[in-house]
Structures are given as C-alpha cells and as structure tokens.
SEKOLMI-516494 format. One record per residue (C-alpha): y, z, x. Coordinates in pm, whole numbers, plus 32768, in hexadecimal, padded with zeros to 4 digits. Layout:
N
YZX
...
***
This chain:
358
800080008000
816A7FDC8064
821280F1811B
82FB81A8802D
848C8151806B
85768263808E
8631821C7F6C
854B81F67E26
856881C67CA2
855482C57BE4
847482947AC6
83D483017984
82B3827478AB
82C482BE775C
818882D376C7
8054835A776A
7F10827F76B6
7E62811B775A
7F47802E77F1
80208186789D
7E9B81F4792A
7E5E80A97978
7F79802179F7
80E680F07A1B
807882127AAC
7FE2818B7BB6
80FB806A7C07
81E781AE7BE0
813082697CF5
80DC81267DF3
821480707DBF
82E680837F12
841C80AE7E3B
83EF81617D29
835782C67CA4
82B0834D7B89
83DC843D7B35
8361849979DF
8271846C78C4
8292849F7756
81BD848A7622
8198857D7519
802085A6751A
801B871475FD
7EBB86E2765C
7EE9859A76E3
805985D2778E
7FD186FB7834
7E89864E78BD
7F62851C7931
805985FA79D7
7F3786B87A93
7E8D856F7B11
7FFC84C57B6B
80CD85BB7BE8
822585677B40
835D86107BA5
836B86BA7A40
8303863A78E2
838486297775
82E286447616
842C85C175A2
84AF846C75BE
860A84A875A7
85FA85D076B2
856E84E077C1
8686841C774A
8799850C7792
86F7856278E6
882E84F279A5
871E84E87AE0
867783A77A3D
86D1827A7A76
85D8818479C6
84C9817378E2
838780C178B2
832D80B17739
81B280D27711
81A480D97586
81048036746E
81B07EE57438
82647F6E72E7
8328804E73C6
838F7F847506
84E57F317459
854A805773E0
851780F2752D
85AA80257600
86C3804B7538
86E681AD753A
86DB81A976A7
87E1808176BB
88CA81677609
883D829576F1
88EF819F783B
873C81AD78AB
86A580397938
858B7FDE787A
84187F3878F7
837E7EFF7790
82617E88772C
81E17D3F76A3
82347CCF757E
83A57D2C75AB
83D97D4B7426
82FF7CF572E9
83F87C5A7236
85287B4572AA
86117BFC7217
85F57D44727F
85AB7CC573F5
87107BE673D3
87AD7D1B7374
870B7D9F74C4
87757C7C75AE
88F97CC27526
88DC7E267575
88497DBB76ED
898D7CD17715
8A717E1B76B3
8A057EF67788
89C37E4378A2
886C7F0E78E4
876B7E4E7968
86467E037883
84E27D7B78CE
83BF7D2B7804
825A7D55789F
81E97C1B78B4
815F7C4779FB
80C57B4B7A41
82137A8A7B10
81C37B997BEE
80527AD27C39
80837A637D86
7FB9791F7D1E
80A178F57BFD
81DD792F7CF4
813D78207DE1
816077267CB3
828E77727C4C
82FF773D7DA6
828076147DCD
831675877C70
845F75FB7CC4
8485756B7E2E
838874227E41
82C673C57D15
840872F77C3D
83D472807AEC
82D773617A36
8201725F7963
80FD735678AB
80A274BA78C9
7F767549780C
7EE276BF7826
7DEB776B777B
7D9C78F9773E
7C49793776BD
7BDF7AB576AE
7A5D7ADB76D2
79737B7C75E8
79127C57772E
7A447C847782
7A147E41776B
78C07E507801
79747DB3792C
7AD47E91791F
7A067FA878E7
79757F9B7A08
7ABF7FB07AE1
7BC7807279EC
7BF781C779EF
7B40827978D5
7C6A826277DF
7CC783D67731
7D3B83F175F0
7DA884E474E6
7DB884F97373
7F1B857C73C0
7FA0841873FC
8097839C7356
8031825A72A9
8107816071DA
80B08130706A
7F968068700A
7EA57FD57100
7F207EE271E8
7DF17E40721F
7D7C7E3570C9
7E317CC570EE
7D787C0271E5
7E8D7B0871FB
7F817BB17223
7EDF7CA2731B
7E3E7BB773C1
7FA27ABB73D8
80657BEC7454
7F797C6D7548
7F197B1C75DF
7FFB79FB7535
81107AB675C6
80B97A837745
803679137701
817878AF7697
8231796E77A0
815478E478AC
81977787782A
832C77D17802
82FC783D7975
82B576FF7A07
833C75EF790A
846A76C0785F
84FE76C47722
83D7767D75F9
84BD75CF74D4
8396756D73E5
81F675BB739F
810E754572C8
7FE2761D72A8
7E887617720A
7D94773F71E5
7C2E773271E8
7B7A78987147
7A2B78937183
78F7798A71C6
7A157A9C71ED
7AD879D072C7
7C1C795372DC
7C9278177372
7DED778F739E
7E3A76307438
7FA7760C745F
804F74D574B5
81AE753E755C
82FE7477757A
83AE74DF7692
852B74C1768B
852373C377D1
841572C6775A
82E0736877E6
81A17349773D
80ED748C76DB
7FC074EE764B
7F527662760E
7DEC76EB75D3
7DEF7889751D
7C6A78CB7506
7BE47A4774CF
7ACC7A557527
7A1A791A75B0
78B7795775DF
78AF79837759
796179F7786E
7AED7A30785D
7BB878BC7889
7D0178AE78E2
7DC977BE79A4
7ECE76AD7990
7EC0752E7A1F
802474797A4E
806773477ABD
81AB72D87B5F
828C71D27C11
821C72417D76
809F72F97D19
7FF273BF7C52
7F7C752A7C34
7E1F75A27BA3
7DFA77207B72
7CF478117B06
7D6C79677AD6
7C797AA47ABB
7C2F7B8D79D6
7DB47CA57A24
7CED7DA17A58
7C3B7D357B79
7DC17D4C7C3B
7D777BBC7D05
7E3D7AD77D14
7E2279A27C36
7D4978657CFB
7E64777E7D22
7E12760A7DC9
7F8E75537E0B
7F4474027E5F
8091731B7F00
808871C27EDD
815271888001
804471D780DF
7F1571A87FF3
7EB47343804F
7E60746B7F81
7ECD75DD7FE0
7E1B76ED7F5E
7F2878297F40
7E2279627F95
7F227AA27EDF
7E807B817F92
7F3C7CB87EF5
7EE47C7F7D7F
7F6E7DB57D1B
803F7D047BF0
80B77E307B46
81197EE77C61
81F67DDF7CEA
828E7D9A7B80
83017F0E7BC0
83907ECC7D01
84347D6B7CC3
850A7E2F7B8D
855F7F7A7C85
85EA7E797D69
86BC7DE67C3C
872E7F127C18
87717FC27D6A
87B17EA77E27
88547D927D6C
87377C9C7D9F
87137B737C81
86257BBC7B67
84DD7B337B98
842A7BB97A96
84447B527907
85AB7BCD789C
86067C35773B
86487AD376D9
84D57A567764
84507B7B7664
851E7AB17532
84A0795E7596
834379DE75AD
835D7A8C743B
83FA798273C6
82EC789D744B
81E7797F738C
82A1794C7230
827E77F37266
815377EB72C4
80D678CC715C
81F277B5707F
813A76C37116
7FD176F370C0
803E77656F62
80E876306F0B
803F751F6FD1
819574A67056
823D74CE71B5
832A75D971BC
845E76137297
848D7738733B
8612773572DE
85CA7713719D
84DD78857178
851E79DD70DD
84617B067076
83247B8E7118
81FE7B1871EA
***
C-alpha cells in the first residue's frame, strides 16, 4: 500500500452495512490521503462492532452530529439508494465534501435539485462509480483522448453471473448485520428492474459516458425470461458514435463484462473481472500506425481505494476531478429513465426529454 502523506482527509462513512464492510472502510484506512475519521449508523450493535474492527477517531449514532463535527471534512455516503440525495444534501448545507454512492439519486428531479446545490456551494461532489479509477479503463481513456480520433462505435456489456456469491463469498468479509438498520420503506428489491437498473444499469451507462460522452438518445428492449432480465440498449451518443449496450442478470455462466470500440487510429477490446476480485480490467489497445497491440497490466487494482484518493486530492490539493462529478450522476439517472420509457413504449426516448423516477 501507499505510504500515508502527512497531510490527510478527514473522513466519515455514514452507514456501517455491505458496500462500507466491503469497500469504504478499507479505502478509508489504505488510502495514502485520507482517514477513516468517523462512522455513523444508528444500528448500536453494528456501529460499535465496526468501530472495534476499524479504529475510527470517534463515531456517531446521529447523522447530523457527524455533521456538525467541525473536525470533518468529507463524507462518503454508504446508504440505501432512497437516501443518497437527501444526504448528500444535508452535508452540502453542513460545508462537508461528499463520496456517494452509485446511483447518485432515484429520481431526475430530485438529483437536479442536487447538482444545483453542488454548483452553490462549491463543495466537491463525487459519485462512486469507480470503475474510472480501473487502471485498464484509465489506459483507454487515455488512449481515446490523445491518439485514437473519430470514435466510430463503442459497445459494452455487464452480465452478472448466476454464481456470482459462491465466488464473492469466497473473498468478502463475512458481512454483519443488525435488525437495528435503518431500512427505507418497502423493499427495494422487490422490483427487479429497477433494482437490478440502479445497481448495474447505472455503471453501464457511466462506463459508456466515460469513453464516448454525452448519451442524447436510447432505445431499449427487455427480454424476462427463466427469472432473468435482459436489456439490449442501442445508444446515440451526442458526437455520432455508434453504441450498443447489453444489461443481463444473470447469464448462465461466469460474470461478462467488457467493452469493444473502434476508432479513427485503433481499437480497444476489454474484459473486466468480477469488482471484487480488486484487478485490473484486461485491456488490448491496438494502433494502427504501427499495426501493434499493448496490453496495459494495472497492476494496483485497488479501484475503490484510489476513487478515495483521486477525490482527497480534489480536495486538498486542487487536482482536476477524475472521478464521476455530480453532473455524470444526472446523466447516468437520466440514462436509466430512458432506458425504463423506452421499453414501455417501444419508441426511442431522449434523455432531454425524461422526468420522474427510474
């Protein structure tokens, strides 16, 4: 790991359950600058077993207390979707940076109403969508930015596995829980498109705004079958590039994702592992100027932990964002709006042209 700097963000994760076990506490701890400041969650059980395994500076059962720590500087919102916005809001108004969680908001409006709060305050706000912070993915944007020209067509594909737990088992934490959690109202999973859009649509579509920019139209079909759900979206991108999207959970077999995109100057073909397995996406670059292909090895994989430390050095040292800002999270809820219009009516839908909820 990175040796710590002398000068490091002080942060605090609010919310204790899976993706903060998983993820944030760990990236809070290894990051070279940042710290895991404080925790908060209302379950006492689960606070005080967190606090004993991480080793925070202090921790709250309060929300708003954490927020008037005038030690804290930043947040990471670790939440159930319903409650990302009005979070991040609160500690927008508290003068706290915020790291939230993917999907930024559940709604367009409410995460509009977000983005104009970001431009007030002048706070810097990032959604997770770490997956920029790939160092395959980072190789191919690099390469699309200095040497590939015209983008012709991009298509990428997320396909969780039927065995996907049997193999994240296996190198997760055991997760703890409580009964003391607080939960939002109804089940979010008792949707499976939604759920399933949010969780995964949401980091499709930000993976494919990442390379080829601004989506302006989609028209999606959805296949249900045998309890699974398959979307293939074909994508309009606002500078003439082709796309083509493939949302399938589960496939019967192991996890697929990856992208293909051909350009002016080359191509790229990527396969990117199952997160939890912290490697870097297998990223081939080939240049047509000298008929080779590079293979970019990302040897630190650690995708979550460097999401951390690309928004501390936003933050304490000026540097440009990298990551997905507050108006990446719109795009990419507007994108999943679009994406439900369009398999309801059968039509393409523009994403200017969306309201209401995913």
């Amino acid at each position: 790991m990175p040796k710590k700097e002398d000068r490091l963000l002080r942060v605090g994760v609010l919310g204790c359950g899976p993706i903060a076990q998983a993820a944030h506490f760990e990236s809070c701890t290894k990051a070279r600058n940042a710290e895991l400041y404080a925790i908060c969650d209302v379950a006492d059980d689960l606070r005080e077993r967190m606090a004993a395994t991480y080793a925070p500076r202090t921790s709250y059962d309060d929300y708003d207390r954490m927020l008037a720590d005038p030690e804290l500087e930043a947040v990471i919102i670790a939440t159930s979707d319903a409650f990302h916005v009005p979070a991040a809001r609160r500690a927008l108004e508290a003068g706290k940076h915020v790291l939230c969680e993917k999907p930024l908001g559940v709604t367009i409006e409410e995460t509009r109403e977000l983005a104009d709060l970001v431009k007030q305050t002048g706070l810097t706000l990032q959604v997770g969508h770490m997956k920029r912070f790939d160092p395959g993915l980072e190789a191919a944007k690099a390469f699309i930015d200095t040497e590939m020209g015209e983008l012709q067509a991009l298509k990428a594909w997320y396909c969780d596995s039927t065995h996907r737990y049997a193999m994240t088992d296996a190198v997760q934490p055991l997760m703890v829980t409580s009964r003391n959690v607080r939960k939002p109202s109804g089940d979010p999973k008792a949707d499976k498109r939604r759920y399933y859009m949010l969780a995964h649509g949401s980091h499709l579509l930000d993976t494919a705004r990442y390379f080829a920019g601004e989506i302006t139209e989609v028209s999606a079909r959805l296949s249900e079958r045998f309890g699974a759900y398959c979307w293939f979206v074909d994508v309009s991108f606002a500078n003439g590039t082709l796309g083509h999207l493939d949302l399938t959970v589960a496939i019967r077999g192991d996890w697929h994702e990856g992208f293909t995109i051909y350009g002016e100057h080359g191509s790229i073909f990527a396969r990117t592992l199952n997160p939890w397995y912290y490697k870097s996406s297998d990223v081939e670059i080939f240049h047509e100027k000298d008929a080779t292909t590079r293979r970019v090895l990302g040897a630190d994989g650690h995708f979550y932990r460097r999401q951390l430390e690309g928004f501390a050095d936003v933050i304490l040292h000026g540097k440009p964002q990298t990551g997905a800002d507050v108006i990446d999270g719109l795009a990419s809820v507007q994108g999943m709006v679009a994406i439900a219009r369009s398999v309801e009516t059968g039509k393409p839908v523009r994403l200017a042209d969306t309201t209401g909820a995913v």
